[in-house]
N, C-alpha and C positions, 0 to 999 in steps of 0.2 A: 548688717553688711549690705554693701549695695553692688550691683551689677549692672553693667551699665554698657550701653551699643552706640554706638556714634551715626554721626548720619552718613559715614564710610562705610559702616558693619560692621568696625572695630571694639571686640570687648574689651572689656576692665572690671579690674574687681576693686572696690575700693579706691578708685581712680589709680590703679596700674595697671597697664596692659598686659595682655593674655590671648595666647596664641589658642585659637578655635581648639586643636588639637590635647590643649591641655587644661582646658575648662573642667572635664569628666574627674579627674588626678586632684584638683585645685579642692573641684565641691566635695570628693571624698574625705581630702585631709582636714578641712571645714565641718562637714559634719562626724568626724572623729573624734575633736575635738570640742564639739559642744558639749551642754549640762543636756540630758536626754527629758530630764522633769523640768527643763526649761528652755525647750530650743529656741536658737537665731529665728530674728524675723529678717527675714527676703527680701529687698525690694529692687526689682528688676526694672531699670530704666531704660528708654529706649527713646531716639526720634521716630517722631512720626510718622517719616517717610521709610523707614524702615522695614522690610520685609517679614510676612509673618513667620516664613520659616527661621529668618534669622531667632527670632523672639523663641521661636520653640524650640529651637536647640538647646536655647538656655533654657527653657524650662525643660524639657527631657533628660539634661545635665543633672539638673536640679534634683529632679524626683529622682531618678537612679541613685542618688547618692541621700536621700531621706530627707532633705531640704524639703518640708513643704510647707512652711510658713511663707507665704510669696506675696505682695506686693503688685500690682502691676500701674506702669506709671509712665505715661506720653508727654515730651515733649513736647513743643509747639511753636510758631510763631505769632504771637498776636500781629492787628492791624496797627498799632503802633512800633513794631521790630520786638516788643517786649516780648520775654519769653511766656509763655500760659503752660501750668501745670496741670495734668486732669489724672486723675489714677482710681482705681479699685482695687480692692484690698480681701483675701478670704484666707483662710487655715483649713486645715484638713486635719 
């Protein structure tokens, strides 16, 4: 699954939009339905220029609802307009 913030602030799960307010509801029924001896891994996308609070809501989302296999993964702009991926990865 992927989560993902625009360089607006706007999330997505899976590339569908999602109102801040129903992120919490979203990662609940997500992790309800996982395999529990094999959970979802996470990866939380984000632009750069994005704010870290933005970033923590979804992870705060996240862990409240038992999501902790997470992902973490920056957008970018290279010097050629190309985009550069840079991310870090842990489980819990």
């Amino acid at each position: 699954m992927e989560v993902s913030i625009d360089s607006e602030g706007a999330f997505f799960i899976n590339g569908d939009s999602i109102a801040p307010a129903d992120l919490a509801a979203r990662f609940e029924q997500i992790a309800a339905a996982q395999d529990a001896q094999n959970p979802s891994q996470i990866t939380v996308r984000a632009d750069k220029e994005i704010s870290y609070g933005r970033i923590m809501t979804v992870m705060g989302e996240l862990n409240r609802a038992g999501l902790n296999r997470v992902s973490l993964v920056t957008n970018s702009v290279g010097a050629a307009g190309d985009a550069v991926t840079a991310g870090s990865s842990g489980t819990e």
